[in-house]
C-alpha positions as CSV (number, residue, x, y, z in Angstrom):
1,X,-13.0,40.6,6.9
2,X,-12.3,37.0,5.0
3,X,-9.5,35.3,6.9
4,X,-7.0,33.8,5.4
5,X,-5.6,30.6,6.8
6,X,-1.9,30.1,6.8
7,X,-0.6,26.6,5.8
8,X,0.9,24.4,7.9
9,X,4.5,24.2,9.0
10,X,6.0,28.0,9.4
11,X,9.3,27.0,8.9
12,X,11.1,27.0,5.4
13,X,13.8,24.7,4.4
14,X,17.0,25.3,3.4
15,X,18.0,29.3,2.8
16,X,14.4,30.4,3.3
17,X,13.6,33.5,5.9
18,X,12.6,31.4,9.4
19,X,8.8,31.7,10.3
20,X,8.6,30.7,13.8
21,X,9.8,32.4,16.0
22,X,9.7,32.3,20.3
23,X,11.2,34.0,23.2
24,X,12.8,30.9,24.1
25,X,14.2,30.5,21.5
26,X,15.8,34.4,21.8
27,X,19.5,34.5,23.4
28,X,20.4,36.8,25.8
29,X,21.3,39.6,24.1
30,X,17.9,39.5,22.0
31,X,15.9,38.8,25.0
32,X,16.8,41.8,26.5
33,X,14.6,44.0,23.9
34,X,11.6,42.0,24.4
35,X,8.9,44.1,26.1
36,X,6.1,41.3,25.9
37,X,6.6,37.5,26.1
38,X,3.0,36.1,27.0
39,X,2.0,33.7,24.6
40,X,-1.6,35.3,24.4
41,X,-1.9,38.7,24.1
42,X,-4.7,40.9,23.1
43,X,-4.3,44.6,22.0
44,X,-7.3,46.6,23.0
45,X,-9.2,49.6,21.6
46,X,-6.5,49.9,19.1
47,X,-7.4,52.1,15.8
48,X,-6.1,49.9,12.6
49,X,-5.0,50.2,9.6
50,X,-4.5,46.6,8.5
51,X,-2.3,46.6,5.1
52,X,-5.1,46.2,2.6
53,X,-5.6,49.7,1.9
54,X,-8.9,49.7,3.4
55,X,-10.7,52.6,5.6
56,X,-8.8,53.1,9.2
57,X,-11.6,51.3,11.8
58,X,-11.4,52.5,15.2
59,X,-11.6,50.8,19.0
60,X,-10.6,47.0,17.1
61,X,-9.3,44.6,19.4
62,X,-6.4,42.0,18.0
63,X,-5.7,38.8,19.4
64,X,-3.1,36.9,19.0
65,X,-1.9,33.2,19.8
66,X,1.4,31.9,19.7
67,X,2.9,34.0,17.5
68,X,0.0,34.3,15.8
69,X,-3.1,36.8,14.8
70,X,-6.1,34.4,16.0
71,X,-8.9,37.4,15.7
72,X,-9.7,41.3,15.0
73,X,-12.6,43.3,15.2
74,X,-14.6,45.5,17.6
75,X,-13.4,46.1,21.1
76,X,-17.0,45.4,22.2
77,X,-17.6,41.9,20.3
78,X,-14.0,40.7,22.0
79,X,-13.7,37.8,24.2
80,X,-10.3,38.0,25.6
81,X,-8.6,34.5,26.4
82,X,-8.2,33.7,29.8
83,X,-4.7,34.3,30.5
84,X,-4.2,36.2,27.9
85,X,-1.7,39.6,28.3
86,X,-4.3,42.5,27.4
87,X,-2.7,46.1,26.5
88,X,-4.8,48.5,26.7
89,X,-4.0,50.7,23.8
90,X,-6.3,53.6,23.7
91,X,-4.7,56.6,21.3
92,X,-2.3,54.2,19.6
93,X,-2.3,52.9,16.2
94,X,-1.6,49.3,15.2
95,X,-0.2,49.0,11.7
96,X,1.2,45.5,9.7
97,X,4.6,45.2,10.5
98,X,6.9,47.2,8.0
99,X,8.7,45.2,4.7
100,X,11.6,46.9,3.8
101,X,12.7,46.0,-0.4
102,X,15.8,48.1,-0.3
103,X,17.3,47.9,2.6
104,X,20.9,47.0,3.0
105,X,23.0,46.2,5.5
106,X,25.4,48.2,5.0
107,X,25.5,52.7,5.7
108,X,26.6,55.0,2.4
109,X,28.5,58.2,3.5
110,X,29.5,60.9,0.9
111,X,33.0,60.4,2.2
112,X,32.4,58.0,-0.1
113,X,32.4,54.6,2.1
114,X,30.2,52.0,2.7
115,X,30.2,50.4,6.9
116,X,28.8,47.1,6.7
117,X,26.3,47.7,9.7
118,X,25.5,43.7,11.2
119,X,24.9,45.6,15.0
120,X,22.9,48.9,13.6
121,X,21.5,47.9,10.9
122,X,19.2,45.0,12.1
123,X,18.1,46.9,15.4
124,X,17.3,50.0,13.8
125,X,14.8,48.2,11.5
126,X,13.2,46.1,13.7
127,X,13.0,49.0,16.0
128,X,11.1,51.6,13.6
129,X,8.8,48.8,12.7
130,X,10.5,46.7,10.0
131,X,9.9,43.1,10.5
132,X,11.0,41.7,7.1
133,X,13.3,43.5,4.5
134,X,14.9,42.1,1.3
135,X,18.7,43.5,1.2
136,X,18.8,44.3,-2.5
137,X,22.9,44.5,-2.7
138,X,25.3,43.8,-1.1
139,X,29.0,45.1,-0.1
140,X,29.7,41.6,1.9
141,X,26.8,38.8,1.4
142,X,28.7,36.3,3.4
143,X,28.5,38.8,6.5
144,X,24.5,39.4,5.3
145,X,24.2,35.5,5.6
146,X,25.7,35.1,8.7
147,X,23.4,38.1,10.0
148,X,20.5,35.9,8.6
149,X,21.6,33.1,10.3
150,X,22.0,34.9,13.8
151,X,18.3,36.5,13.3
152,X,17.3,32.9,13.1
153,X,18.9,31.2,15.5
154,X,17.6,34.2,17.8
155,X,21.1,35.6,18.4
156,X,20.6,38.8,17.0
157,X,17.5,40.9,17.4
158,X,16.3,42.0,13.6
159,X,13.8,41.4,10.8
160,X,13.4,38.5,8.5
161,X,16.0,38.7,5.7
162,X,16.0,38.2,1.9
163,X,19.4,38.4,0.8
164,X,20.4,39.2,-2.7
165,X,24.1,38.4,-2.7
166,X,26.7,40.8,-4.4
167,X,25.4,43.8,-7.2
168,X,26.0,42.6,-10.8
169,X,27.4,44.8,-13.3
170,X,29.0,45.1,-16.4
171,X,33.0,46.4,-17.0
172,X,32.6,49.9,-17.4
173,X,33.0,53.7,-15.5
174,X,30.7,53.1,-12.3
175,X,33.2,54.2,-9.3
176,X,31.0,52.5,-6.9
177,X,32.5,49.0,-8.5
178,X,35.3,48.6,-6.0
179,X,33.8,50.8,-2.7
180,X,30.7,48.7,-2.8
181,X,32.2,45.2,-3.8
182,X,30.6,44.7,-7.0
183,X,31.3,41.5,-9.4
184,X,31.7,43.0,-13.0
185,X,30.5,40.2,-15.5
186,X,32.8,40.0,-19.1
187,X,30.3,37.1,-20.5
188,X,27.0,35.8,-20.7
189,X,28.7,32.2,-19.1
190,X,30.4,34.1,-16.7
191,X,26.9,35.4,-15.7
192,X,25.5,32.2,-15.6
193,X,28.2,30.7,-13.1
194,X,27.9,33.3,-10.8
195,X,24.2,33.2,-10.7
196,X,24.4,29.7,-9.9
197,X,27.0,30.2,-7.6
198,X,24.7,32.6,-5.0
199,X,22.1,30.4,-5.6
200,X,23.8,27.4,-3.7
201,X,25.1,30.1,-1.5
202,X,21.8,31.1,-0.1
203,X,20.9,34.2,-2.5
204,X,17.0,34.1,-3.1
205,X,16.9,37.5,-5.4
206,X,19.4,39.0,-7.4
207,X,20.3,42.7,-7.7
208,X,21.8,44.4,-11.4
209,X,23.3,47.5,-11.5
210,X,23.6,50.6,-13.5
211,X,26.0,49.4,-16.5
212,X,25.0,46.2,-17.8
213,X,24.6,44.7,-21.2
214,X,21.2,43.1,-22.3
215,X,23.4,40.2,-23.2
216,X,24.7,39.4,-19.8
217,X,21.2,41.2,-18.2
218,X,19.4,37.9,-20.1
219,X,21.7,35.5,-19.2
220,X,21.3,36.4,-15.4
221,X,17.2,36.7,-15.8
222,X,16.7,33.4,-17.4
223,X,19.5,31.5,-15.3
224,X,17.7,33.0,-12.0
225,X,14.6,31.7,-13.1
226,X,16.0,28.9,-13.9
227,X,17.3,28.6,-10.5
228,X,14.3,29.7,-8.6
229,X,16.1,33.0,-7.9
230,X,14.2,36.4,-8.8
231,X,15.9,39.4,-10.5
232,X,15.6,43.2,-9.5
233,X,18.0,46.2,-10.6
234,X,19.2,49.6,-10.5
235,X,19.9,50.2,-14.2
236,X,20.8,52.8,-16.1
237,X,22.6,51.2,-19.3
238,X,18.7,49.8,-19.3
239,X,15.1,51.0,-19.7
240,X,12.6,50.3,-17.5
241,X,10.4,49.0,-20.7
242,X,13.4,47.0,-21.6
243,X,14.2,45.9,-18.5
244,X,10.4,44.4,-18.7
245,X,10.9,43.0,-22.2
246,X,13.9,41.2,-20.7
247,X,12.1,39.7,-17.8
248,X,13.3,41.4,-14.4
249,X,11.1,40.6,-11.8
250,X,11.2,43.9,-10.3
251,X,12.4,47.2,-10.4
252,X,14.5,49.9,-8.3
253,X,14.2,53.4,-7.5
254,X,11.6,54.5,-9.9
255,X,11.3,57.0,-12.1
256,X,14.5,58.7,-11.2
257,X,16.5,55.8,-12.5
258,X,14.8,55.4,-15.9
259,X,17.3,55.9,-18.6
260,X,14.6,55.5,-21.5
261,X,13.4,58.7,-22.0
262,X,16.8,60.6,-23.0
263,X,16.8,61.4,-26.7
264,X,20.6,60.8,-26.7
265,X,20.0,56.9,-25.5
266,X,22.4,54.3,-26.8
267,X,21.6,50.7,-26.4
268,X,23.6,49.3,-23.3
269,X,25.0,52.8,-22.5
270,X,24.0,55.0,-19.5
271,X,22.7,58.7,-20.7
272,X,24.6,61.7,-18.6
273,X,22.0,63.4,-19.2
274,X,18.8,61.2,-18.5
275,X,17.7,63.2,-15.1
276,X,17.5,66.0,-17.1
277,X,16.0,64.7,-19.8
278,X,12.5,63.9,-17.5
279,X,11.9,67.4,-16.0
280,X,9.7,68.3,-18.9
281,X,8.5,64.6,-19.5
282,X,4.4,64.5,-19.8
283,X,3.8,61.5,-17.6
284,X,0.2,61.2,-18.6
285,X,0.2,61.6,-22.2
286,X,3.3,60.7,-23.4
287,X,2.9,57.2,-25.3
288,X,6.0,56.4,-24.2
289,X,5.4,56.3,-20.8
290,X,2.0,54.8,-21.3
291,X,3.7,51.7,-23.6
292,X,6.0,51.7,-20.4
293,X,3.9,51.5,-17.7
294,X,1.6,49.3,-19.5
295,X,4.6,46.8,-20.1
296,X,5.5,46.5,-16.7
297,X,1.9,45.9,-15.3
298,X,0.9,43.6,-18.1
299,X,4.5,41.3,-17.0
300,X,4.0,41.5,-13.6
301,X,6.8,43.8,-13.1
302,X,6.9,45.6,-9.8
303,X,8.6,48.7,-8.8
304,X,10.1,49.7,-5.4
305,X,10.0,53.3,-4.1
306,X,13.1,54.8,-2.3
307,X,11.9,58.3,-1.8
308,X,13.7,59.1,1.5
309,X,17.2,58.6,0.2
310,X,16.6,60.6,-3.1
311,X,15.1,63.7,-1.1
312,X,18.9,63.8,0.9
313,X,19.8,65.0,-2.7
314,X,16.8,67.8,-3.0
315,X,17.8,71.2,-2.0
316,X,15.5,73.1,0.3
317,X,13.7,69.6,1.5
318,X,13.0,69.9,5.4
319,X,15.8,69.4,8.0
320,X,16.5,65.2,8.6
321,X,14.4,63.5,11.4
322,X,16.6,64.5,14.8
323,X,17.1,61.3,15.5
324,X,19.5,60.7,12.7
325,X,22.3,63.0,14.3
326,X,21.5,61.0,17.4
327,X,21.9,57.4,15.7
328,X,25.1,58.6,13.7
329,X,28.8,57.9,14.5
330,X,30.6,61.7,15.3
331,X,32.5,60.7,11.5
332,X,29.3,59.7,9.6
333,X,27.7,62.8,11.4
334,X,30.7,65.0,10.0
335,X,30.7,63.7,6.7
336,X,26.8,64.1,6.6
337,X,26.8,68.0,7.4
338,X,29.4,68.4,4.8
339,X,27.1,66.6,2.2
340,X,24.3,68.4,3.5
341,X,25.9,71.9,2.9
342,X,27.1,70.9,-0.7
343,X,23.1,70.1,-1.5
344,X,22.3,73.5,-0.2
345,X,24.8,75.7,-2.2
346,X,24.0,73.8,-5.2
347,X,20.1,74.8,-5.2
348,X,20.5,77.5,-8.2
349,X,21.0,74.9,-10.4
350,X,19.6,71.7,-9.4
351,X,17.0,70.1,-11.7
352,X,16.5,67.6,-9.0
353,X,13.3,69.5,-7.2
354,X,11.2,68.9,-10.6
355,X,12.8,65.5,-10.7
356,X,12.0,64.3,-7.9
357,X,8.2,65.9,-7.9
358,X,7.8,63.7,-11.2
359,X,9.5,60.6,-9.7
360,X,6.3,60.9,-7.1
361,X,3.8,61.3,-9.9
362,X,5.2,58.5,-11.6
363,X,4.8,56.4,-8.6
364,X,1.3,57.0,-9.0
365,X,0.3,56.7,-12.4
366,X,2.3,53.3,-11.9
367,X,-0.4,52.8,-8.7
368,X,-3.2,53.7,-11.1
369,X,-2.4,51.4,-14.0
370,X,-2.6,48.9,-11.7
371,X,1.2,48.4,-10.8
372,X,2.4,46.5,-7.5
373,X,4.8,49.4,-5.4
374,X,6.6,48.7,-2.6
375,X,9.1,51.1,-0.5
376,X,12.8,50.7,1.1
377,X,15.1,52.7,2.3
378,X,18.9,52.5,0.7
379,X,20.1,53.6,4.0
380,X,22.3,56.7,3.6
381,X,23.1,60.0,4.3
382,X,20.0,61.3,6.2
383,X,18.0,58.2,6.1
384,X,19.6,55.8,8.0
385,X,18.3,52.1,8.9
386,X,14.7,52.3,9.7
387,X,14.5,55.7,10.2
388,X,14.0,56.4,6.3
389,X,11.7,53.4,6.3
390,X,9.6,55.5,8.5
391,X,10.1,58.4,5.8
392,X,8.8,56.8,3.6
393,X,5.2,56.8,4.7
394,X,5.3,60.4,5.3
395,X,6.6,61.2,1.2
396,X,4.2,58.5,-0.1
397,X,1.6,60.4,1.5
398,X,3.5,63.6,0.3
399,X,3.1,61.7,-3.1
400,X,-0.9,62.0,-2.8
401,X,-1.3,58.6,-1.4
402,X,-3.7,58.4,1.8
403,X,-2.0,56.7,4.7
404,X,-4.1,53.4,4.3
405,X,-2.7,53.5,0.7
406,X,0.7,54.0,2.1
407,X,0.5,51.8,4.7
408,X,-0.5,48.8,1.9
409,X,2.6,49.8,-0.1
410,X,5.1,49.1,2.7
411,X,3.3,45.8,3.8
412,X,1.0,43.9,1.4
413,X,2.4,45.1,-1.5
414,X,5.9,43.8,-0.3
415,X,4.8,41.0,1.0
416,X,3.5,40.0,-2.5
417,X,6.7,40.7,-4.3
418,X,8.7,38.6,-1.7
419,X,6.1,35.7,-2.4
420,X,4.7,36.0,1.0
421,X,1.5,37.6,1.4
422,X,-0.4,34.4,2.8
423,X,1.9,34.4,5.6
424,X,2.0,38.0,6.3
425,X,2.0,41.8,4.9
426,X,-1.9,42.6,6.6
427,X,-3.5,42.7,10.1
428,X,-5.7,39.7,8.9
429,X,-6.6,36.0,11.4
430,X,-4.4,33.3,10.6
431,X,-1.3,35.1,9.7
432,X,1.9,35.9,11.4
433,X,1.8,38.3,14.3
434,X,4.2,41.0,12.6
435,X,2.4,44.5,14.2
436,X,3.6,47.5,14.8
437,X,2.4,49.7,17.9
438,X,2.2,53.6,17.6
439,X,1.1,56.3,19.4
440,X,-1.0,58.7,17.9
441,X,-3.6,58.7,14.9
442,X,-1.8,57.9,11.9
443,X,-4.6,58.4,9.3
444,X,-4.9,62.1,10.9
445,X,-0.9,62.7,11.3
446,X,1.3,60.6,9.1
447,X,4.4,61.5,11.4
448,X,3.1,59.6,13.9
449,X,4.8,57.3,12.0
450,X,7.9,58.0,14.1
451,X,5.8,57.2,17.5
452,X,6.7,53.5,17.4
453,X,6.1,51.7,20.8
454,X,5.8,48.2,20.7
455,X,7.1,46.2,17.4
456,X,5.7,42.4,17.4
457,X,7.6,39.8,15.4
458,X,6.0,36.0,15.5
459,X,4.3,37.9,18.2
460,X,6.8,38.6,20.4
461,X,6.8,42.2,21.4
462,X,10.0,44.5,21.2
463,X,10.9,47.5,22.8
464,X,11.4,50.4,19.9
465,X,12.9,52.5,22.5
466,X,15.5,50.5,23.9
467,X,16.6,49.0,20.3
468,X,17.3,52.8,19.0
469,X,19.2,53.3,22.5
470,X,21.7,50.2,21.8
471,X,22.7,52.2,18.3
472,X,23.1,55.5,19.6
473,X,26.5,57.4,17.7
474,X,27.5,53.9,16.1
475,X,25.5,54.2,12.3
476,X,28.6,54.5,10.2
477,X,30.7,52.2,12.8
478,X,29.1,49.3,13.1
């Protein structure tokens, strides 16, 4: 494997994620997850699947320094640093750690409410694995700041944060305006002062959201870029193609969200009808979805899967991971079974299974054209913090990816939409130690993805266990 060398200096300046992390750095209540703290540690006769997408190789050893992957390769051409902390890792798995594109701070119940989660939310992910995550929305960015800050400062136990600041959205029906703290724009200049005004604040993306005018969706694209500051949404009022056209950096949700398609479309208007309107949508010969996909590839456009929290809405999907009823508040757990038990009923009717079956072959003919896709969660309902990271993998694979294809979508692929693939995103020498530890084979049994041991950040090793047990019942609380 080529290595590729990391530059110097791991620290960013001003708002930027921090890169260098050490135990001694880690207060108290962090400390207290860390499992291993040696500053040389080698994992043994590990199989890896390193990010890339390339075949699973088996008995690799993976050595790292100081927060740092130093050297990989077969167990048997290893020299192991004197000193070093060697785990001996035989029938585990070691995986890039996990970057997380949608992943809030914040839990959705049906009730409807939003609980801004700064104690859950950052322990869950790092404990199932997610060592970076971009926050795309938020109900409170000043609390998402702070939590960045504490991450830092090694307060807090979590991931590396990108946060977007509040969703953007034109004047208009969406109820989720006041629950989830929007800022509804009236003007193109309005736009532009509020884009500036995150920037200072420590925004590095943006997030749009389902009604929005191309007018005011412009102004924010080209004063973000302006500004440094990339632009992602969840539209509706906009096309995917147009959303392109109009320069967003990125993408939410997929297919599912994609307005374009409905013959009753109305420029800056959201469809009622546009799920509908794709169940009998030919997704490989349709020129419109070709001149659509082609657009967004060709502008560098990428697209970030969230197939966890759509299946909550899919009638007859399989039961939630158990550990969701264990990680829920009694409330959140209440309000879940009721959702739950309104999906079921409604399964006569729901145009969702085909929906959601297309959303996955979108995903791919996306993959195929040559389009970046990353994953995230949008923690809620039945896929919590983490957790619906985790699920992820497993309905990628679903999707007809293969696990080291999955794997690269939730790691590399991230990491190059972030900006920050020569720092980490694969198992490769000279990057950041960011692994993740898991029992099993997870080429042979993507569930496995659930088996999460060890989770190193800056190569310091955390405890998955004990980070789950300092959540249990308080998703929805805190």
């Amino acid at each position: 494997m080529r290595s590729l060398l990391v530059t110097t200096g791991l620290i960013w300046a001003g708002t930027s994620p921090c890169w260098a992390q050490e135990v001694a750095s880690l207060a108290a209540e962090a400390r207290q997850y860390v499992a291993v703290d040696a500053p040389i540690v080698a994992l043994t006769h590990v199989r890896l699947i390193d990010g890339t997408g390339g075949a699973v190789r088996t008995d690799q050893t993976v050595i790292l320094d100081h927060g740092k992957i130093v050297w990989l390769g077969d167990a048997n051409r290893a020299t192991i640093p004197a000193g070093a902390k060697a785990l001996d890792l035989e029938g585990h798995t070691v995986i890039p750690g996990l970057i997380g594109l949608h992943n809030h701070t914040f839990y959705y119940t049906n009730a409807p409410r939003a609980a801004q989660s700064n104690y859950t939310a950052p322990r869950l992910y790092l404990g199932a694995g997610v060592t970076t995550i971009r926050t795309t929305g938020s109900t409170s960015p000043y609390a998402e700041l702070n939590l960045k800050a504490g991450i830092e400062r090694g307060s807090i136990p979590g991931p590396r944060m990108f946060v977007t600041g509040p969703y953007l959205i034109s004047p208009g029906p969406d109820v989720r305006i006041d629950l989830l703290g929007m800022h509804p724009l009236t003007s193109a200049e309005q736009a532009k002062r509020v884009v500036d005004y995150w920037a200072e604040e420590g925004a590095t993306w943006l997030k749009v959201y389902t009604q929005l005018t191309r007018e005011t969706a412009s102004a924010i694209v080209t004063e973000a870029h302006k500004r440094g500051l990339k632009v992602t949404g969840h539209i509706c009022s906009l096309g995917f193609k147009e959303a392109a056209e109009l320069g967003f950096d990125a993408v939410e949700h997929g297919l599912i969200n994609d307005s374009e398609f409905d013959p009753d479309k109305k420029p800056d208007l959201c469809p009622r009808t546009y799920r509908e309107s794709l169940v009998g949508l030919d997704l490989v010969n349709d020129p419109r979805v070709r001149a659509t996909i082609s657009t967004m590839v060709n502008r560098g456009v990428a697209m970030t899967s969230t197939l966890a929290v759509y299946e909550c809405a899919i009638p007859g999907r399989p039961a939630p991971d158990p550990r969701v009823w264990d990680v829920l508040s009694a409330d959140a757990r209440a309000e879940e079974e009721v959702r739950r038990a309104q999906v079921a009923a409604s399964a006569s009717g729901s145009t969702l299974p085909a929906v959601y079956k297309k959303a996955m072959e979108f995903e791919r003919e996306f993959v195929k054209a040559g389009g970046v896709l990353a994953a995230g969660v949008d923690p809620a309902w039945s896929a919590p913090a983490g957790i619906g990271d985790q699920r992820n993998l497993e309905l990628l694979v679903e999707a007809g990816f293969t696990v080291p294809e999955a794997v690269q979508i939730m790691t590399l692929n991230g990491a190059r939409v972030l900006g920050i693939a020569d720092r980490t995103g694969s198992v490769t020498a000279g990057k950041l130690a960011d692994l993740v530890v898991l029992k099993g084979d997870l080429a042979l049994h993507p569930s496995d993805i659930r088996n999460v041991v060890l989770v190193f950040r800056d190569g310091v090793g955390y405890d998955s266990a004990k980070l789950f047990a300092s959540v249990r019942g308080l998703v929805g609380l805190r």
